[in-house]
Structures are given as C-alpha cells and as structure tokens.
ZALUM-926365 format. One line per field, with one value per residue (C-alpha): residue in three letters; z negated, x negated, y negated. Coordinates in steps of 0.2 Angstrom, whole numbers, plus 2048, in hexadecimal, padded with zeros to 3 digits. Last residue first. Layout:
<sites>
residu [ALA|...]
Z [Z|...]
X [X|...]
Y [Y|...]
</sites>
This chain:
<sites>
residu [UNK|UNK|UNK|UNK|UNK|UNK|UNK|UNK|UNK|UNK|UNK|UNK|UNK|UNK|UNK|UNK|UNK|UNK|UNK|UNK|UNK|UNK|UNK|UNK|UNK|UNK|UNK|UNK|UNK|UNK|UNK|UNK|UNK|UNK|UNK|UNK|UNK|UNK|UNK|UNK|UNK|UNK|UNK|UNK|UNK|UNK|UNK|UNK|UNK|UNK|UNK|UNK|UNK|UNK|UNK|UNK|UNK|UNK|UNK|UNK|UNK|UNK|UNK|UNK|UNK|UNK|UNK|UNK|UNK|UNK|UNK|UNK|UNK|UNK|UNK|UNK|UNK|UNK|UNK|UNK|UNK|UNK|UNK|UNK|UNK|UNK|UNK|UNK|UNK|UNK|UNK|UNK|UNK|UNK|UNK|UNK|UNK|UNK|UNK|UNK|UNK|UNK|UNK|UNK|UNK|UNK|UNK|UNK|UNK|UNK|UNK|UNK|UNK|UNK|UNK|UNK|UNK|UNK|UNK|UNK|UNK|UNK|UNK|UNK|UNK|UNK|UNK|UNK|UNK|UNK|UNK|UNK|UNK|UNK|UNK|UNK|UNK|UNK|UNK|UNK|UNK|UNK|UNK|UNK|UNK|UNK|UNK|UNK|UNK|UNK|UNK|UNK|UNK|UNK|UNK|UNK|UNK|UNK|UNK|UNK|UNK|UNK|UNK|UNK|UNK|UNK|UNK|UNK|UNK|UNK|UNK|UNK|UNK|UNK|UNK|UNK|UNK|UNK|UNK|UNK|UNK|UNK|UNK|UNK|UNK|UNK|UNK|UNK|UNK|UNK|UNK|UNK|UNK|UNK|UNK|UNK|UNK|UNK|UNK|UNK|UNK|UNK|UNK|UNK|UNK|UNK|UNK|UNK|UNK|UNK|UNK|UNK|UNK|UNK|UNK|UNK|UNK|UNK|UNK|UNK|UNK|UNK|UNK|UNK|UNK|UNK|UNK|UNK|UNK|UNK|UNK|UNK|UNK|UNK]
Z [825|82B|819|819|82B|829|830|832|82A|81D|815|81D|810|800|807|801|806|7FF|803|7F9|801|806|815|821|817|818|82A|82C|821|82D|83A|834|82B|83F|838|838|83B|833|832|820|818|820|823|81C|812|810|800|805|7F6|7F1|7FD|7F7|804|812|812|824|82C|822|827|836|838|832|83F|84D|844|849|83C|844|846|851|854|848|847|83C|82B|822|812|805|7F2|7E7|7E8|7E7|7D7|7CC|7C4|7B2|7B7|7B0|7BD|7C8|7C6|7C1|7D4|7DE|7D3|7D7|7E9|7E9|7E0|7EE|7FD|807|811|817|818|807|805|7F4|7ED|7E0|7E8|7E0|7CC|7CF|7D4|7CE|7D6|7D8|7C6|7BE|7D0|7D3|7C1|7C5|7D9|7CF|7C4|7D1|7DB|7CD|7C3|7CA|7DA|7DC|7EF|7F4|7ED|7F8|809|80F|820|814|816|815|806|800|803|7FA|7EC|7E7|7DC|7D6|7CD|7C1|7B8|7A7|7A9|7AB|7BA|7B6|7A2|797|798|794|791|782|77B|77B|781|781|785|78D|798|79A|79F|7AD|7B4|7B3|7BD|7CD|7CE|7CA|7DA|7E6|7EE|7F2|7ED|7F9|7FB|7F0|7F6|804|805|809|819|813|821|815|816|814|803|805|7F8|802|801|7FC|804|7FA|802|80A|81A|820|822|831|83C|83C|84E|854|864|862|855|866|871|865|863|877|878|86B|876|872|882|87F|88E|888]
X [842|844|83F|832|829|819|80D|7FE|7ED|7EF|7FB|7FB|7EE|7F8|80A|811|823|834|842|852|85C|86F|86B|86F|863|855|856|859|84B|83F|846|83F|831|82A|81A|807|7FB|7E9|7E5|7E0|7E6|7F7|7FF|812|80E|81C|82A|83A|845|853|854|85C|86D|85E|856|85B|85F|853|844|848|848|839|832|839|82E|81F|80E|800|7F0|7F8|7F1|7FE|80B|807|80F|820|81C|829|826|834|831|820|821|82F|83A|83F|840|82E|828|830|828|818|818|81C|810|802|807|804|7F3|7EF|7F2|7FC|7F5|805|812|81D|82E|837|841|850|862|86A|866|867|857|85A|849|84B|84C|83E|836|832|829|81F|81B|814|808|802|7FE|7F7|801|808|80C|81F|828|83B|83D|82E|838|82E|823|815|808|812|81B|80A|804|815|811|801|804|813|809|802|814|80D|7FA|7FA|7F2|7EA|7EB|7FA|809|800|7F1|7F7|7F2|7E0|7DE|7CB|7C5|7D3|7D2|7BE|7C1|7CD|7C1|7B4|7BF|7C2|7AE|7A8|7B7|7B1|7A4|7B4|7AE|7B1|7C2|7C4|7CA|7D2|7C3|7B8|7B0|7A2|795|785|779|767|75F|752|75C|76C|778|786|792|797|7A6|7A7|79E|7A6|7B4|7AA|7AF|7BF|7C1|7BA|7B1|7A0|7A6|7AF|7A2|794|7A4|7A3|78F|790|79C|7AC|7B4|7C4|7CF|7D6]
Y [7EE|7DE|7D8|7E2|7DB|7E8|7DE|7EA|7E8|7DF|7E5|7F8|802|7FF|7FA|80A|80B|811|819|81C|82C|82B|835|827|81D|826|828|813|811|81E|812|801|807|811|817|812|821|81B|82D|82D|81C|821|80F|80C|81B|823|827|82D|831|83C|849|859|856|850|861|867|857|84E|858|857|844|846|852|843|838|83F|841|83D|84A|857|869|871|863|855|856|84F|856|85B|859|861|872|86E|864|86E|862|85D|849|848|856|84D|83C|843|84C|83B|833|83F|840|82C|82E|837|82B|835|843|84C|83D|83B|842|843|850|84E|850|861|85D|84B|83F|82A|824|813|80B|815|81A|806|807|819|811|801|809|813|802|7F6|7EB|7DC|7CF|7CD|7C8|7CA|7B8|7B2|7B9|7CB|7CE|7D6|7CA|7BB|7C1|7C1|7B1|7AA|7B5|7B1|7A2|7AA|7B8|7AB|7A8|7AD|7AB|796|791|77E|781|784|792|7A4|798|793|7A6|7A0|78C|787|79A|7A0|792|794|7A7|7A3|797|7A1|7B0|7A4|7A0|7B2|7B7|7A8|7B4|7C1|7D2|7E0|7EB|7F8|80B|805|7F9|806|804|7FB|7FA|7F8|7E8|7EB|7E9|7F7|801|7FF|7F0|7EA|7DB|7CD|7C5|7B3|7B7|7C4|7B7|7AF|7BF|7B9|7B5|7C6|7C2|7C9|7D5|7DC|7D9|7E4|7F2|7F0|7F1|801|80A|815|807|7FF|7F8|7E8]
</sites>
C-alpha cells in the first residue's frame, strides 16, 4: 500500500479499517458543545468500555450477598480471577498460558520482577533503558539503585538516538555492552517506545543481554496490543 499524508487517504483508510465497529463499544468524550473528541491517550488510559458499569455491578452485588465468600463463592470468584484473563493475554503477548499472570499495576510490577531479577553486585549494577522511556519506568529503574546503595546516574545508561536521529539503533547498544557490559547488570527496554513509536528487535537485544551475562527485561505497556511481541520466542 502506498501511503499518501492526505486527508482523502486517512478518510479511505477508516473507510476500510475492519474494526472500525469497535469504536462503538467504548464511551468517547466530548468537548463543551458535546462533539466527539480524537482520544489519542489511551497509553495514558485507554477509553471506557460500555459494558464496564454492567461488569462492575455485578462484582458489587456478590460482595454484597456473599462478603469475604466471594474470595471463593459466586459466578467469578476474586481469588483465582486473574485466570479468566490469562489465556487472552498470553495470546496478546505471544506467551504459552502458564508463562501468563494478570496483576497489580505496571510500576508495581517492574519493583516485584526487580526483587527477584535484579541481583546488582558492587562491580555489575547499571541498568540500560532506551533515551525517552516511559518515565515512571526511569523512576523505578533510579529507586532500584538508589535502594541497592547506588548512585542513579552513574548507574543509568541511555541507549539514545544519534545526533539528528530520532530512533534509537541497535548497533549503538551493542556498543554500549561491549565497552560497559562487565557493569551491566540489567537491560530494561520498552518493547514499543511510547514517545517515538520505535519498536525493537526483543529477540536479538535478549540474545546481547544474554551474551554479557545480563538479565533483560521488557515493558509490554505501549506494544500489547499494538505489536505481537511473540515472548515465548523471545
């Protein structure tokens, strides 16, 4: 397909998009004059599915009838809950169902993967993350070694762009690791960038981590869904 920066071809392409029935089933905002926005934030959160009050209810009447029973009782008991979604999930993110859990929320997450994962030693501690990650992911990254006793920019290395450049090249990575890869503990990318909308090479950057005896790790948060990101092959 050869794409045109036109308004007719965006018109063509809406006109064509086989999901375009979905939009449908989400509540959109509008402006004062109760026109429909363009919502272009659901990095940040994505819009309300219709069903959503309908799902909730639900949820709030069992706790209602059952209280701490519905841990175990009622038509979607809370305790194994996460397992209704996995199976869609590993879908999602290329991944067999045992290699799948749904839970807490993505900062959360990064700190309790770190806790077993991120091991540092005096010599081997810094963590590479792609130049204009996702923020709250450089504020983990920096709590994590400020909490194992060391110093945030000596320990945070950026695998940038190159002057003039606006995606990041594997080849500079790989050169990051050949000249730091001794003090290299932990690769942590963006499977997506949320900012340029650069999506890197897992497969290989896992096999660099790797060769340098590094643990590497990927945040799913703006690729699910948009990329298949195959994890189990990667």
């Amino acid at each position: 397909m050869n794409y045109q920066n036109s308004l007719e071809f965006a018109r063509q392409l809406d006109a064509e998009d086989s999901l375009s029935h979905f939009r449908k089933k989400f509540h959109i905002p509008t402006d004062t004059n109760n026109n429909e926005l363009i919502y272009l934030c659901g990095n940040s959160l994505g819009l309300q599915p219709k069903t959503t009050s309908e799902y909730i209810q639900k949820e709030l009447q069992d706790w209602a009838k059952l209280g701490v029973e519905g841990h175990t009782e009622g038509e979607h008991p809370w305790l194994p809950y996460h397992e209704l979604l996995t199976k869609n999930m590993a879908k999602i993110v290329g991944a067999k169902p045992n290699e799948v859990v749904m839970m807490n929320t993505l900062t959360t997450n990064l700190h309790l993967m770190m806790v077993s994962f991120y091991q540092p030693t005096d010599k081997k501690y810094k963590i590479v993350i792609e130049a204009d990650a996702f923020p709250s992911d450089k504020y983990a990254m920096e709590s994590q070694l400020k909490f194992h006793g060391h110093d945030e920019k000596e320990g945070l290395i950026l695998w940038k762009p190159r002057e003039g450049e606006e995606l990041c090249r594997f080849e500079d990575l790989e050169q990051i690791l050949e000249k730091q890869g001794e003090e290299i503990a932990l690769l942590m990318i963006g499977s997506t960038n949320y900012y340029s909308g650069q999506s890197y090479p897992l497969k290989k950057i896992t096999g660099l981590g790797h060769k340098y005896n590094c643990k590497v790790g990927f945040d799913l948060a703006h690729g699910a869904g948009n990329i298949q990101p195959n994890l189990h092959e990667t």
